[in-house]
KOLDOPA-223362 format. One record per atom (N, C-alpha, C): residue number from 1; residue in one letter; atom name; x, y, z. Coordinates in nm, 2 decimals. Example, Ala and Ser with C-alpha at 12.3 -4.5 7.8 and 13.67 -1.06 7.14 Angstrom:
KOLDOPA-223362
   num   residuo   atomo        u        v        w
     1         A       N     1.32    -0.57     0.78
     1         A      CA     1.23    -0.45     0.78
     1         A       C     1.32    -0.33     0.78
     2         S       N     1.28    -0.22     0.71
     2         S      CA     1.37    -0.11     0.71
     2         S       C     1.29     0.00     0.79
//
This chain:
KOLDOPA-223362
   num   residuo   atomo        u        v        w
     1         X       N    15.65    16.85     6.04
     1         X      CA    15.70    16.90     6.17
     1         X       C    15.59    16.99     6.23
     2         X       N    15.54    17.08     6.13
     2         X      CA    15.42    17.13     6.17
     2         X       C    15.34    17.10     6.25
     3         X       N    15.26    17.01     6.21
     3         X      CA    15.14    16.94     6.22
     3         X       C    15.19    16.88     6.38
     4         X       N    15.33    16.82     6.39
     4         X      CA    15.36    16.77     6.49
     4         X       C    15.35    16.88     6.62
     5         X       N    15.41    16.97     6.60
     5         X      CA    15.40    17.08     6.67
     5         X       C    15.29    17.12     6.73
     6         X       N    15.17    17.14     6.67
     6         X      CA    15.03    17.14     6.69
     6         X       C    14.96    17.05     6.74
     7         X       N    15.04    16.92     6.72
     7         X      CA    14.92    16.82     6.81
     7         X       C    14.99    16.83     6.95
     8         X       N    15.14    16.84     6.96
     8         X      CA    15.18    16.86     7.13
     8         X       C    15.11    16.99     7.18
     9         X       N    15.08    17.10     7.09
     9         X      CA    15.01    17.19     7.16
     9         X       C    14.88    17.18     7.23
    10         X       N    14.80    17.08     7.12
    10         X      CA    14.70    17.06     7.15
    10         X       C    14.64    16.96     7.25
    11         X       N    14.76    16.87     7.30
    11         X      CA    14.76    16.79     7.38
    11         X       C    14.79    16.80     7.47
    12         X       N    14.80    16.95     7.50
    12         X      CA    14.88    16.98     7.67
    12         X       C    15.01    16.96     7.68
    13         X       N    15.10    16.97     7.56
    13         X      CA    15.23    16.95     7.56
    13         X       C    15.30    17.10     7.53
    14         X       N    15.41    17.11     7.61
    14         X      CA    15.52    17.21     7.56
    14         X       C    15.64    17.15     7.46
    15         X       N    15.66    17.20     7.36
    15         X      CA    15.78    17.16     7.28
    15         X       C    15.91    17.22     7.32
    16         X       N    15.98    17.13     7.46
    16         X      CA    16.13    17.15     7.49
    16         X       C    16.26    17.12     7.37
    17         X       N    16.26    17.02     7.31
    17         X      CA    16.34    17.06     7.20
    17         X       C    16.29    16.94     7.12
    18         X       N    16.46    16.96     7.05
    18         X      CA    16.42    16.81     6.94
    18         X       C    16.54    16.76     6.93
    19         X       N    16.53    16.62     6.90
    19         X      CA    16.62    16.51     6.86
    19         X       C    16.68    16.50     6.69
    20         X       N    16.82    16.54     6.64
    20         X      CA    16.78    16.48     6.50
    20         X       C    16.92    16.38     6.49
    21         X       N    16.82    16.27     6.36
    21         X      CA    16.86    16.17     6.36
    21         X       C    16.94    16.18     6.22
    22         X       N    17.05    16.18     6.23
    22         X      CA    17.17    16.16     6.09
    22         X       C    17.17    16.00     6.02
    23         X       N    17.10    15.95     5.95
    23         X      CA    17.09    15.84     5.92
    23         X       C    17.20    15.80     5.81
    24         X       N    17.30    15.68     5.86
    24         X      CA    17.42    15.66     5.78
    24         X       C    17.35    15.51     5.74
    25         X       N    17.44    15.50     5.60
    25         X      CA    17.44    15.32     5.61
    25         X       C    17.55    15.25     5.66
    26         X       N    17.60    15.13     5.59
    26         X      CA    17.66    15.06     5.63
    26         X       C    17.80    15.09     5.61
    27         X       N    17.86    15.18     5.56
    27         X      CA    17.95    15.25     5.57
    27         X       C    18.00    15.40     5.66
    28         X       N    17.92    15.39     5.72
    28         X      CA    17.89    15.48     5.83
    28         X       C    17.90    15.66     5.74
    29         X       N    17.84    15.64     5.59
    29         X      CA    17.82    15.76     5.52
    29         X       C    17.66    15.80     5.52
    30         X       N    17.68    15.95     5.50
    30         X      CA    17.54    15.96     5.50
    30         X       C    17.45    15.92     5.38
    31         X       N    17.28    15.89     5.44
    31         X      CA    17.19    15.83     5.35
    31         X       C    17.15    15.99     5.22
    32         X       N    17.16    15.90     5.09
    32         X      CA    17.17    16.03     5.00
    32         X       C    17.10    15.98     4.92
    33         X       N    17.01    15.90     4.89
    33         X      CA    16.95    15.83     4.79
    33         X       C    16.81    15.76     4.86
    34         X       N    16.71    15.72     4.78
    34         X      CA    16.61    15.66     4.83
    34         X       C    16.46    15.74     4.82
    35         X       N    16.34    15.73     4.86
    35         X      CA    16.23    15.77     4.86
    35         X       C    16.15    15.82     4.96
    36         X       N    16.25    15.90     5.04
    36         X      CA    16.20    15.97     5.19
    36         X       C    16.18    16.09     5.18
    37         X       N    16.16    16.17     5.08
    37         X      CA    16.15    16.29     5.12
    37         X       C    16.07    16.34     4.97
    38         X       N    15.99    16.44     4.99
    38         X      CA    15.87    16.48     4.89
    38         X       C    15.95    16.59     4.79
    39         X       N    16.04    16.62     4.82
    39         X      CA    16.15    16.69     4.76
    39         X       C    16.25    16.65     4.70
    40         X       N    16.35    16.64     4.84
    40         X      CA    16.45    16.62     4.86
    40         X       C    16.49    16.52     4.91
    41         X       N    16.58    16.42     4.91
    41         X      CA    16.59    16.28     4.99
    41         X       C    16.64    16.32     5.16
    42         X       N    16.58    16.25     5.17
    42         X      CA    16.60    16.30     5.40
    42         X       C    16.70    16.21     5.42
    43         X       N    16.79    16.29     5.45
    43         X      CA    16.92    16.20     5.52
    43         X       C    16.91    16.16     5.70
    44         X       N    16.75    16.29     5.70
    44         X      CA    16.77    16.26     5.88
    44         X       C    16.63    16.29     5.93
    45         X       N    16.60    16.25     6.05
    45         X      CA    16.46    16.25     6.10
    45         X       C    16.48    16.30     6.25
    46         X       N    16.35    16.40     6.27
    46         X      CA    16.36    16.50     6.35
    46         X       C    16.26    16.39     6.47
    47         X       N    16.29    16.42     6.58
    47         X      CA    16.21    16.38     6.71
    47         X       C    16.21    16.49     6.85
    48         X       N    16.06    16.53     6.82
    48         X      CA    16.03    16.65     6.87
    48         X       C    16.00    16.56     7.05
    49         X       N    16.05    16.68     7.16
    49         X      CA    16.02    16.64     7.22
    49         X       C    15.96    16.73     7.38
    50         X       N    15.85    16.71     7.40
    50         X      CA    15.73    16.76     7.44
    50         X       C    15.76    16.73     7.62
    51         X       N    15.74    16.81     7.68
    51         X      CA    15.71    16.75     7.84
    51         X       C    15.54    16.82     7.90
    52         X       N    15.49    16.76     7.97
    52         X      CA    15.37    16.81     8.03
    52         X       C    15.42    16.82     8.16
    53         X       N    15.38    16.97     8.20
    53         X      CA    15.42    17.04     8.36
    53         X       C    15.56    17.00     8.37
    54         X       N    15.61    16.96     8.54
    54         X      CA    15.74    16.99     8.56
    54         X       C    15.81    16.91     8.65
    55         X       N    15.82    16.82     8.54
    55         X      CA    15.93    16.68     8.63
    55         X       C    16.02    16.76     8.70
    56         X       N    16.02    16.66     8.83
    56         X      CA    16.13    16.72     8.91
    56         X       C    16.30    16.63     8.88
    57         X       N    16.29    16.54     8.80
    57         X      CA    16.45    16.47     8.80
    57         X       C    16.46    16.49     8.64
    58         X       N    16.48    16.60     8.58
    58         X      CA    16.52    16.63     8.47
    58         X       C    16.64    16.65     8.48
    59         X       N    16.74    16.62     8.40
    59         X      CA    16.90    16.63     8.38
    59         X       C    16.91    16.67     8.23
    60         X       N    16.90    16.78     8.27
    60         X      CA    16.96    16.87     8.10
    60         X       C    17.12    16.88     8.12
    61         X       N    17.14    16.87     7.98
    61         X      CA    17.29    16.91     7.96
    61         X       C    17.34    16.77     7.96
    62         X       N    17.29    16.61     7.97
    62         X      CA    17.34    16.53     7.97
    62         X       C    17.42    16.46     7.82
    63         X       N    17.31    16.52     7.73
    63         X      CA    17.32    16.41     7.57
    63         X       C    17.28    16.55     7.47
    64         X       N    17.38    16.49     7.36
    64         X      CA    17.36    16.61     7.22
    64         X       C    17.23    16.59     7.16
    65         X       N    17.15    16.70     7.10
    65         X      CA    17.05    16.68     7.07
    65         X       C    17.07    16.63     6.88
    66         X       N    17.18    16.57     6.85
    66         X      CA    17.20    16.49     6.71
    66         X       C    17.26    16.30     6.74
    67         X       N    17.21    16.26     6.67
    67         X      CA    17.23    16.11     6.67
    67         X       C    17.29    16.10     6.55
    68         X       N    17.42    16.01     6.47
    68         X      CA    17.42    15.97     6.38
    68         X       C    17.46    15.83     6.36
    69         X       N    17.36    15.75     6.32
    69         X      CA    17.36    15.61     6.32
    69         X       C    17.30    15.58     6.20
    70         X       N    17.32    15.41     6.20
    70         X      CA    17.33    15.36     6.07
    70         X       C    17.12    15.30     6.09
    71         X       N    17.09    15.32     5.95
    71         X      CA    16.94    15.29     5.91
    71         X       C    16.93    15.13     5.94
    72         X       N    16.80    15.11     6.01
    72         X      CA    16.78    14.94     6.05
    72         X       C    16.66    14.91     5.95
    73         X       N    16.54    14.84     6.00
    73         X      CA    16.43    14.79     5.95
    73         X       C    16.38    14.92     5.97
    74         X       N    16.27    14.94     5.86
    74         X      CA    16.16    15.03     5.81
    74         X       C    16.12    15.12     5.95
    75         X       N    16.12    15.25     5.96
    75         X      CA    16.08    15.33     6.08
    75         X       C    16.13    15.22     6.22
    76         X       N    16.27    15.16     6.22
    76         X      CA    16.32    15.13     6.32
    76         X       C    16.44    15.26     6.37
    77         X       N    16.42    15.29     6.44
    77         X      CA    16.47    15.44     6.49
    77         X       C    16.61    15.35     6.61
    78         X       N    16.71    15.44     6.61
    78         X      CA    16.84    15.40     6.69
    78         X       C    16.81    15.38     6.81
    79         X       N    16.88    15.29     6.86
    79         X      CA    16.86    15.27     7.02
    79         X       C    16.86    15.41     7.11
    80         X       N    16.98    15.47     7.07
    80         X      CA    17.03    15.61     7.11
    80         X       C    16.94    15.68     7.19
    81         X       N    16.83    15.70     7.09
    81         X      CA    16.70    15.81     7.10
    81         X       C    16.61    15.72     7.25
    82         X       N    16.62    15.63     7.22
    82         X      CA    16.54    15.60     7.35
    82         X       C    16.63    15.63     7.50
    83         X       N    16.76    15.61     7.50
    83         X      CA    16.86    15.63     7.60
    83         X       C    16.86    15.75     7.66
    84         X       N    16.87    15.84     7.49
    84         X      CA    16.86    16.03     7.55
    84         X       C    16.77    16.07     7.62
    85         X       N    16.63    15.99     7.58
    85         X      CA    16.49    16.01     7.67
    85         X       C    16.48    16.00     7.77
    86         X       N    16.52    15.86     7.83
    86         X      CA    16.51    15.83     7.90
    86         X       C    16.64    15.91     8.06
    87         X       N    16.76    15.88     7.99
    87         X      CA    16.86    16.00     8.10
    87         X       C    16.81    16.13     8.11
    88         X       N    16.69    16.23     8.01
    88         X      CA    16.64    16.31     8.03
    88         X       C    16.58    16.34     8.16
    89         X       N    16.49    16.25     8.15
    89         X      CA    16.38    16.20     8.22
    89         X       C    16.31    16.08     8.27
    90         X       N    16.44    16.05     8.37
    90         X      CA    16.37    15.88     8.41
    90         X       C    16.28    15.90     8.50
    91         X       N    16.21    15.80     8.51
    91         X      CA    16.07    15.75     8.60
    91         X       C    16.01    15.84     8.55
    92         X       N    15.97    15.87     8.44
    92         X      CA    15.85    15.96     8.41
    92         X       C    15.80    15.88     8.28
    93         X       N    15.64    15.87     8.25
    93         X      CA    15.61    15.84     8.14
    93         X       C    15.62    15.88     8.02
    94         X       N    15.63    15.81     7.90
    94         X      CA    15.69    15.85     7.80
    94         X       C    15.63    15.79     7.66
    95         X       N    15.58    15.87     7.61
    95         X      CA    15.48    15.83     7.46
    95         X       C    15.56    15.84     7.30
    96         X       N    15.56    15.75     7.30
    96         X      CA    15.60    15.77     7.09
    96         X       C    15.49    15.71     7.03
    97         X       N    15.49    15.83     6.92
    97         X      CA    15.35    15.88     6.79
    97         X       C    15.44    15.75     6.64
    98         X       N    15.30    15.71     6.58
    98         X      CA    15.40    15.68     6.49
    98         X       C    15.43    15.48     6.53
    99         X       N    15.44    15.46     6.61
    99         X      CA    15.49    15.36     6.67
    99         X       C    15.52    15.20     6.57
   100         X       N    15.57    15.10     6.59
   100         X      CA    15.54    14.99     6.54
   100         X       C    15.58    14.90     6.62
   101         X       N    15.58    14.73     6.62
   101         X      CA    15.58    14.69     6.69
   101         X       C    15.71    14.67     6.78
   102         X       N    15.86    14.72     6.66
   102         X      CA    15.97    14.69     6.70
   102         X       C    16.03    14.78     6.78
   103         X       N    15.92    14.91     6.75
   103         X      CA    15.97    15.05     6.84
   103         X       C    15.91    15.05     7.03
   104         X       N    15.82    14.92     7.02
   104         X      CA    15.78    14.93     7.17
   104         X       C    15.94    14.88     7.31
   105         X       N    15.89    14.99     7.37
   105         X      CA    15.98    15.01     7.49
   105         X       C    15.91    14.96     7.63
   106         X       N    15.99    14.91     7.75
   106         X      CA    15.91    14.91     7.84
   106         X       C    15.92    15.11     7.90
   107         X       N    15.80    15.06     7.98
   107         X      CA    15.75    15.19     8.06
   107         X       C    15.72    15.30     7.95
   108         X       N    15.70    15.26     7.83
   108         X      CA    15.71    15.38     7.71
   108         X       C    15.53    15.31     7.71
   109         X       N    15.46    15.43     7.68
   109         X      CA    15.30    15.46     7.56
   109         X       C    15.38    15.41     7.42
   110         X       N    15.35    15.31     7.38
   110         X      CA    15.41    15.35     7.21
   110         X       C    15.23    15.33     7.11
   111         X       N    15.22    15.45     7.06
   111         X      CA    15.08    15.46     6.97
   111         X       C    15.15    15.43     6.84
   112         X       N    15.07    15.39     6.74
   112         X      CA    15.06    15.35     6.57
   112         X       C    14.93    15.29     6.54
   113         X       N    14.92    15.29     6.42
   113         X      CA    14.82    15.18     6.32
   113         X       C    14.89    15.04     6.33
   114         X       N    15.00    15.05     6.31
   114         X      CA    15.07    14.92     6.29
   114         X       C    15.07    14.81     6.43
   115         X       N    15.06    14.89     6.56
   115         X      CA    15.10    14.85     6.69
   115         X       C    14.98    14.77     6.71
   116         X       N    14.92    14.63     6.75
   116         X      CA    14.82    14.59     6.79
   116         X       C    14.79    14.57     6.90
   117         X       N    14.64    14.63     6.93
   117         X      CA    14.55    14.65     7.01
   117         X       C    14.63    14.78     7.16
   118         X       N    14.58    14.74     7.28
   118         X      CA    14.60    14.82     7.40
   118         X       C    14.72    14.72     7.48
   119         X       N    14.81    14.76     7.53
   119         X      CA    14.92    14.68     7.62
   119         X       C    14.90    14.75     7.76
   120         X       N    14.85    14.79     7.83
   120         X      CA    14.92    14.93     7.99
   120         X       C    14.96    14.81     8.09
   121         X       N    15.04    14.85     8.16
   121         X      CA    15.10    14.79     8.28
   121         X       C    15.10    14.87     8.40
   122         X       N    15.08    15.02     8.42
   122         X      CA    15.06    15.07     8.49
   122         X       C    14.96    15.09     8.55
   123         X       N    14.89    15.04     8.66
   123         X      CA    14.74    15.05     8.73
   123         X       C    14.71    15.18     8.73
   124         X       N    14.76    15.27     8.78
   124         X      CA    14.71    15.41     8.74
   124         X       C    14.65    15.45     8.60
   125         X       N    14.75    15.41     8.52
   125         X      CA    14.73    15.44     8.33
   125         X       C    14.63    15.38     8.31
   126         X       N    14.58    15.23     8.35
   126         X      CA    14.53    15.11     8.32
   126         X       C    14.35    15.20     8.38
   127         X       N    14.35    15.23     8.46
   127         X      CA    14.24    15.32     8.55
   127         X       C    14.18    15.48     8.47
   128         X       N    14.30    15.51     8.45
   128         X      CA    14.24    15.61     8.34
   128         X       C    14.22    15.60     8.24
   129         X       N    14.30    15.50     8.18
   129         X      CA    14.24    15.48     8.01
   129         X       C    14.08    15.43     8.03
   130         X       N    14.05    15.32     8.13
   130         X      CA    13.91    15.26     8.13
   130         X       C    13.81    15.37     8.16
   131         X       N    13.84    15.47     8.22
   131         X      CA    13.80    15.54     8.28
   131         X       C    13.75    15.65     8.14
   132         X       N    13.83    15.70     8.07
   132         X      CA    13.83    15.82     7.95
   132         X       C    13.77    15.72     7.87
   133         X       N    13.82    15.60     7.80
   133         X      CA    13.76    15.52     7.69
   133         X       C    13.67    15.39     7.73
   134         X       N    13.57    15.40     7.80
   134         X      CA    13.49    15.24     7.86
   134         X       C    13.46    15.15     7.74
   135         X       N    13.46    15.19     7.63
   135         X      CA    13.47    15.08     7.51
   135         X       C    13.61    15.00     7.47
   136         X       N    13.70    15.08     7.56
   136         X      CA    13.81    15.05     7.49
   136         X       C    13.89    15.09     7.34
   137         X       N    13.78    15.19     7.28
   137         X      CA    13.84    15.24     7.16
   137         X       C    13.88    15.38     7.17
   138         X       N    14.00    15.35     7.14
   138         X      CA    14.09    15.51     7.18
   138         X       C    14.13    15.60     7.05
   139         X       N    14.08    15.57     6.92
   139         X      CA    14.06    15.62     6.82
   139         X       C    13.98    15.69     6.80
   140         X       N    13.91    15.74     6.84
   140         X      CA    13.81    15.84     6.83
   140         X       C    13.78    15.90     6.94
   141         X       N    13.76    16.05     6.90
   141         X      CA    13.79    16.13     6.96
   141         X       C    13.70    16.16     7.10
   142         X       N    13.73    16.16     7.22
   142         X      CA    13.68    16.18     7.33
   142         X       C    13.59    16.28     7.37
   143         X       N    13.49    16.27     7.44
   143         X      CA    13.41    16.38     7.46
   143         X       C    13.44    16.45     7.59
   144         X       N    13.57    16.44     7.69
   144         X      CA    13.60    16.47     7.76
   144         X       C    13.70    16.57     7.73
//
């Protein structure tokens, strides 16, 4: 969570809050077993979440900041989280860290190792990315 903290700082992000995720199985009990946690087993997963400057159609007060839903495929996160985000803050762009291919959203940035290659749809984004990376490699670090 640290570490997370520090790269939104570092990236021109403010940390507004966080999302946590109560992960049940198929009994809609909580997860208490397994190999998620370097201690302790994680029954839940935190989703920190960052704005840059100051959307004007934010609606606070809409959605609780806890989800509890049942676990899907591997780092497949609940529909929920993307719904909360999005009622937050529609028409505004929106990035998830971490990403895979089942977590891609429309109008969402979704970054990972696992995600292949560059997707952008937005001509603006599409203009800046060519623009910051003319190789097209956005893995390494920019000199800008």
């Amino acid at each position: 969570m640290e570490l997370g903290r520090e790269c939104l700082k570092l990236w021109g992000y403010e940390r507004v809050d966080e999302i946590i995720w109560v992960k049940t199985n198929q009994l809609q009990r909580i997860i208490r077993t397994g190999r998620t946690g370097h201690w302790l087993n994680h029954g839940k997963e935190h989703c920190l979440v960052g704005m840059k400057g100051s959307p004007a159609n934010l609606n606070r007060g809409l959605d609780c900041d806890v989800i509890v839903a049942e676990v899907r495929a591997t780092s497949h996160k609940p529909d929920e989280i993307y719904g909360i985000i999005e009622r937050l803050s529609p028409g505004t762009r929106k990035i998830e860290l971490f990403g895979r291919p089942h977590n891609v959203q429309p109008n969402w940035i979704t970054l990972g190792n696992q995600v292949e290659g560059v997707r952008l749809v937005d001509p603006e984004l599409i203009e800046a990315f060519r623009k910051r990376y003319p190789d097209g490699n956005c893995m390494t670090p920019s000199k800008t």
